[in-house]
ZAMARGU-4260 file (C-alpha; in steps of 0.2 Angstrom, whole numbers, plus 5000, padded with zeros to 4 digits):
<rodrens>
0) 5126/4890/4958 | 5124/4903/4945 | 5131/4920/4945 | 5119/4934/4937 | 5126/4955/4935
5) 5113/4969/4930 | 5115/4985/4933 | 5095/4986/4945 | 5087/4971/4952 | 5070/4974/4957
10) 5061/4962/4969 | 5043/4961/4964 | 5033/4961/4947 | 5016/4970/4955 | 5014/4986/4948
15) 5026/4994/4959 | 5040/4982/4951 | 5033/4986/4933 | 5034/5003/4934 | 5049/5004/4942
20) 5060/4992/4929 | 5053/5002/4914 | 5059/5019/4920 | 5073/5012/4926 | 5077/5005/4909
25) 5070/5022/4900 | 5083/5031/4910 | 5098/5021/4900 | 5102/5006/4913 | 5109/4995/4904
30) 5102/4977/4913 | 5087/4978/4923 | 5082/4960/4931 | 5063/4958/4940 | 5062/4944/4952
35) 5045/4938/4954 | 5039/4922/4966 | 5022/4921/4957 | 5019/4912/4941 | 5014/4928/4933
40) 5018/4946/4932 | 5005/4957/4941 | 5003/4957/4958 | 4988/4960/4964 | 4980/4967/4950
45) 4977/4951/4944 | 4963/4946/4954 | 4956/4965/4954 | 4944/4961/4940 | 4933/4977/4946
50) 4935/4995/4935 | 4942/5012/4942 | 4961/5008/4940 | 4970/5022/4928 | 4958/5035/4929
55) 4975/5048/4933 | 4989/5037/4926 | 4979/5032/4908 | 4967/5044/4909 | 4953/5029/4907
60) 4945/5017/4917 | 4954/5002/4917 | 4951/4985/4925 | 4966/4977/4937 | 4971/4966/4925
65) 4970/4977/4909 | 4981/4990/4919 | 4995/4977/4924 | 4996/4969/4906 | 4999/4989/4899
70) 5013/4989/4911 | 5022/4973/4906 | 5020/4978/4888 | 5030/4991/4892 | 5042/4981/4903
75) 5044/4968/4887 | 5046/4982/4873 | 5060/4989/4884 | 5069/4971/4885 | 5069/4971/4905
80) 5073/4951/4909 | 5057/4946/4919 | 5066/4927/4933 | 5045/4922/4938 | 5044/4908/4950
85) 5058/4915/4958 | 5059/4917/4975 | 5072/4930/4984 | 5080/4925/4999 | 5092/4935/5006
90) 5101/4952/5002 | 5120/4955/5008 | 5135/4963/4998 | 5125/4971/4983 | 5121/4954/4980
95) 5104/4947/4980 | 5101/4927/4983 | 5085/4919/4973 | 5080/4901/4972 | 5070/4893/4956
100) 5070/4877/4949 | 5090/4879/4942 | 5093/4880/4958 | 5103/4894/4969 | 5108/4913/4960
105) 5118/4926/4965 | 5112/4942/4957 | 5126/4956/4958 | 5119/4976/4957 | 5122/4989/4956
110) 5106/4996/4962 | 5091/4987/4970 | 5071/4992/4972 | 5060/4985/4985 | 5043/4982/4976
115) 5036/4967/4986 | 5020/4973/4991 | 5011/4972/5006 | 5000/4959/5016 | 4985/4958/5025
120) 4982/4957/5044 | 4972/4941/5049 | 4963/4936/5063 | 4981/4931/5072 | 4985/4948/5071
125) 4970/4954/5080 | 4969/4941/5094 | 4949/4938/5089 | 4941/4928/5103 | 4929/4914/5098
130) 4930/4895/5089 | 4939/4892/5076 | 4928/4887/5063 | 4928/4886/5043 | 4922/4900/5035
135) 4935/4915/5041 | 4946/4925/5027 | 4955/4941/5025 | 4945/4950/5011 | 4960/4949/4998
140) 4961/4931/5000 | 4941/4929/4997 | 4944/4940/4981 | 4956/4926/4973 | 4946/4913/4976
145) 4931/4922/4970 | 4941/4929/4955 | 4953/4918/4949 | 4947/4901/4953 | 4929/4905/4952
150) 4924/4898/4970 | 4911/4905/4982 | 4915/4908/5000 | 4900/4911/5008 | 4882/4916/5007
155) 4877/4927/5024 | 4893/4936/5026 | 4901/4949/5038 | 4915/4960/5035 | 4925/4967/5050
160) 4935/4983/5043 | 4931/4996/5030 | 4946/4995/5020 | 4945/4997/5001 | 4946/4979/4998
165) 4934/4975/5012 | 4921/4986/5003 | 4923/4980/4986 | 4919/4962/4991 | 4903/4967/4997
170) 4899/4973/4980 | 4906/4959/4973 | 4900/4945/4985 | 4880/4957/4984 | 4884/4951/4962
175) 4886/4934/4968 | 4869/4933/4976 | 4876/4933/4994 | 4869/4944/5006 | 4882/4955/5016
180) 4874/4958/5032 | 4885/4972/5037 | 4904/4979/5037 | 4910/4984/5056 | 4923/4996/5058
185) 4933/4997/5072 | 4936/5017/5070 | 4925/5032/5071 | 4929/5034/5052 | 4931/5024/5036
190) 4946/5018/5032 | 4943/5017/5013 | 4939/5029/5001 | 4924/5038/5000 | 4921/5033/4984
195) 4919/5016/4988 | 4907/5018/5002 | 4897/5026/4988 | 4898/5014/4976 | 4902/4997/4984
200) 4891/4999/5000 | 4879/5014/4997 | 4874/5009/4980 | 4866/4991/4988 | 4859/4994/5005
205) 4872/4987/5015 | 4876/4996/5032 | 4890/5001/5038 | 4892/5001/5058 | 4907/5013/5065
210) 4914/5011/5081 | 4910/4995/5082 | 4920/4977/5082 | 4919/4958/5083 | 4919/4952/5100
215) 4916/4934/5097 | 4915/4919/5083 | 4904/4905/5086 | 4904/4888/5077 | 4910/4870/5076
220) 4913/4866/5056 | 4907/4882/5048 | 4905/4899/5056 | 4889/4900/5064 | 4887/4919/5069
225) 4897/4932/5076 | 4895/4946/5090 | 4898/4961/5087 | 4898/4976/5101 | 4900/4996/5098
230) 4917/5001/5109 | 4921/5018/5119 | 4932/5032/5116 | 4948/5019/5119 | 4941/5007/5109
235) 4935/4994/5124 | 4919/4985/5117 | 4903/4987/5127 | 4898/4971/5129 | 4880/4976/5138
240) 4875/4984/5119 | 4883/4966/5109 | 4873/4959/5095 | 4872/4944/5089 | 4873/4942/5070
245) 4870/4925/5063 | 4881/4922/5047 | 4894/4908/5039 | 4908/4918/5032 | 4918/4930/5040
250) 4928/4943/5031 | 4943/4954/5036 | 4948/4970/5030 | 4960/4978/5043 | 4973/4984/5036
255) 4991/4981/5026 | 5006/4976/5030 | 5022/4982/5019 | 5030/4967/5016 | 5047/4968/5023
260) 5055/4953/5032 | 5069/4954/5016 | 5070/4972/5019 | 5074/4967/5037 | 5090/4954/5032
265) 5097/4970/5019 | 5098/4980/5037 | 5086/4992/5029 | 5078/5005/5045 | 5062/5005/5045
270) 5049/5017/5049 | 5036/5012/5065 | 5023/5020/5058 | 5022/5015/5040 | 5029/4999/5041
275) 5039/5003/5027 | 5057/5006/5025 | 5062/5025/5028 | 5068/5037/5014 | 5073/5052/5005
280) 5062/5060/4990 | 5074/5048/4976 | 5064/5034/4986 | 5082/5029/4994 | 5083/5018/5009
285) 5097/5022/5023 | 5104/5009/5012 | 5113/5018/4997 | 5110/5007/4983 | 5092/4999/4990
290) 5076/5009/4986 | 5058/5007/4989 | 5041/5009/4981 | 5024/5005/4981 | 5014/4997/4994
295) 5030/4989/5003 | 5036/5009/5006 | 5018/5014/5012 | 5001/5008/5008 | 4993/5016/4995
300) 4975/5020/4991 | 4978/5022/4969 | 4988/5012/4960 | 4990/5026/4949 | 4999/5035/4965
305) 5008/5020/4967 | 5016/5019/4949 | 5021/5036/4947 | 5032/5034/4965 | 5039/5017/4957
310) 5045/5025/4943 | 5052/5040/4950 | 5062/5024/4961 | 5068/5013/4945 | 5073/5031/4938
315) 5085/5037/4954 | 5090/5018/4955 | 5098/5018/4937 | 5107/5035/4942 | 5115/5028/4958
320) 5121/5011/4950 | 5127/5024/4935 | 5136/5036/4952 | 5125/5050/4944 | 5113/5053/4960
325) 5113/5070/4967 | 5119/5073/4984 | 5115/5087/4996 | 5111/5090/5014 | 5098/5080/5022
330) 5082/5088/5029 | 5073/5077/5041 | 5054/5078/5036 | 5041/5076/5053 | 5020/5072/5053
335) 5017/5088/5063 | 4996/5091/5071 | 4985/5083/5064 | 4999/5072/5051 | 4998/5053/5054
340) 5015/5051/5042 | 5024/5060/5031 | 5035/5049/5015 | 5045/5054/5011 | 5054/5056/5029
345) 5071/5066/5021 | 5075/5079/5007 | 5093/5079/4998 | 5092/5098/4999 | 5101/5097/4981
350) 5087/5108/4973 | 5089/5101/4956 | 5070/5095/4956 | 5052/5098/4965 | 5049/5087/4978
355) 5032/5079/4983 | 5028/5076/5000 | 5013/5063/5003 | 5005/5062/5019 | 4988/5055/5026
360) 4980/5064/5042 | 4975/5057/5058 | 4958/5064/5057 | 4944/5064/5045 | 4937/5083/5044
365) 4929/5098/5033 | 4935/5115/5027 | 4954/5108/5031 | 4970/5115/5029 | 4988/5108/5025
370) 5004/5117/5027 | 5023/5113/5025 | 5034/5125/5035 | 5052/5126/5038 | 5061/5134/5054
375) 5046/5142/5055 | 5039/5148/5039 | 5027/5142/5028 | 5032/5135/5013 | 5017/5128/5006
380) 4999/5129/5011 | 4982/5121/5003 | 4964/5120/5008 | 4954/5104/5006 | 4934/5104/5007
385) 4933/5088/5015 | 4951/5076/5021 | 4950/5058/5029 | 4963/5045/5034 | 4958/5034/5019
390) 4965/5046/5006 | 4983/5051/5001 | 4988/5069/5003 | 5000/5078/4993 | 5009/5094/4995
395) 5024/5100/4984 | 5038/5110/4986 | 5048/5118/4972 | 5067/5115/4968 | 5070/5134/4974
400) 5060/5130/4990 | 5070/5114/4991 | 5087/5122/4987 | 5085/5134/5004 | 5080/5121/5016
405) 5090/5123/5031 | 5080/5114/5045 | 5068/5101/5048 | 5052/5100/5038 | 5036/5101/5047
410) 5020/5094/5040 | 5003/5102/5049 | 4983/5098/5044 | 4969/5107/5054 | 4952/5104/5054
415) 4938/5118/5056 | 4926/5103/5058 | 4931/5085/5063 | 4923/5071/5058 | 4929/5057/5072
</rodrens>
């Protein structure tokens, strides 16, 4: 068994990890260790071979695998020691267990950060009646075999969800030659951004049906159709209106999970609603010296979003393991009307810095407006042309603002027009 001491371990070498061991490393830890099970550094960038990443981060539109490689660049030029094909096992003590070819390693810390990502729901997870044919993949599994290995997965395809990845496979699958019949969405809403509906669905003709869901899979080797039905206000199909929709590749694109089952064995709380593990505005768990970013904290919609919170994590991590975090009082932060969530969920009223406050709404609508009050006052308020679900929210209080907080935070969105 080998015995390994840094100063931050961080579990992940996706952007979230990158970030995070760079900053960490920029803020004068000595050792900084990145655990990576993959072969490669990257995450899922490395399969997002599609533009649009670092249009706020870089300032240029980037490709997923031209954004990653900047990152490790910096990871490398700052000497952070990358352990790939490394699989983390358990956490307990400050000491994080990993397995690789040598064999079992005790990694002693100072300070960890999460970065592991998240995962996608599949078909288990949504309890799809119907046979169990060939043919069915979550979207971000289609995307690696179309990208990476170079293998086709269908050619009449339907998508259940409207997720961002969902809706930029059926671009990518229209550049193929396949023909995407239609993307179903369970919700009133998309549950993408905008953008994409624009550019990935728009853009080539292919419809997008709300407030409708698969009922049913038909086929023996090879997906032979699916049914599809529009549902009520609770979200019961109406079967009487179904539709039959011949096809033989089904994709999903319902939603992320953050990945935390090793979050679980470090007794890290999580939040019900996120997923993700709850904290304060240093991206510090209910565990002192474990932090949290990226996608395994709450699922992003930029990658650019996610590596300025993952740096922000690295750089409050290299303070804790260095007993130079600030402490304060703690401020619970609430999703008020209208505030699906609200991360982070606590503020270390230490006013030495602004803090940021991101939140999505529960409701898409027009002419919107978001506020942060405090025992009553308003602390913050913005207006917003147009909000929906699929887009990140940010409001920011000052280190004055911060400094005065007595009571629970209240985040509040109001819609003068809703869109659901």
């Amino acid at each position: 068994m080998k015995e390994v001491y840094c100063d931050v371990v961080i579990i992940g070498a996706g952007p979230a990890g990158l970030a995070a061991a760079q900053s960490a490393k920029k803020e004068g830890a000595e050792k900084v260790i990145i655990v990576e099970r993959d072969v490669h550094a990257g995450g899922i960038l490395q399969q997002c071979i599609h533009a649009g990443f670092g249009l706020k981060y870089f300032g240029e539109e980037l490709t997923g695998p031209e954004y990653a490689e900047r990152f490790e660049e910096k990871v490398m030029e700052a000497g952070v020691d990358m352990m790939l094909d490394t699989t983390a096992l358990e956490v307990r003590d400050n000491i994080l267990v990993c397995t690789n070819t040598e064999g079992i390693i005790h990694i002693h810390y100072g300070a960890m950060v999460l970065a592991m990502g998240c995962r996608e729901r599949t078909r288990a997870n949504l309890v799809i009646p119907g046979s169990r044919p060939a043919g069915i993949y979550t979207a971000g599994t289609a995307q690696r075999l179309m990208n990476i290995y170079g293998h086709h997965v269908g050619k009449e395809i339907v998508i259940l969800g409207s997720g961002d990845i969902g809706m930029i496979m059926a671009r990518r699958l229209t550049f193929e030659g396949a023909h995407v019949k239609a993307v179903v969405e369970l919700m009133p809403f998309l549950a993408g951004l905008v953008r994409n509906k624009v550019q990935c669905l728009d853009d080539f003709g292919i419809p997008l049906k709300l407030s409708h869901t698969v009922v049913d899979i038909t086929g023996v080797d090879r997906v032979e159709s699916v049914t599809i039905a529009p549902v009520d206000e609770n979200k019961n199909p109406i079967m009487e209106k179904a539709e039959v929709i011949p096809c033989d590749t089904l994709l999903l694109s319902v939603g992320l999970i953050p990945e935390n089952e090793l979050s679980k064995t470090a007794g890290v709380p999580l939040s019900g609603i996120t997923k993700g593990a709850i904290v304060n505005q240093f991206k510090q768990t209910e565990v002192p010296s474990i932090f949290a970013c990226g996608n395994v904290l709450h699922v992003n919609d930029l990658v650019d979003h996610v590596s300025h919170e993952s740096e922000a994590a690295g750089r409050y991590a290299a303070l804790y393991a260095a007993g130079k975090l600030p402490e304060g009082d703690v401020i619970s932060v609430e999703p008020g009307e209208g505030v699906r969530y609200v991360c982070p969920q606590k503020i270390v009223a230490d006013g030495s810095e602004d803090v940021t406050l991101y939140f999505r709404t529960a409701l898409p609508g027009r002419n919107s407006t978001m506020e942060v009050s405090s025992d009553g006052q308003v602390l913050k308020k913005r207006k917003s042309i147009c909000t929906s679900p699929g887009t990140m929210e940010e409001l920011t209080l000052t280190k004055e603002q911060v400094r005065e907080l007595k009571s629970k935070v209240i985040v509040k969105a109001s819609h003068e027009e809703e869109l659901a």
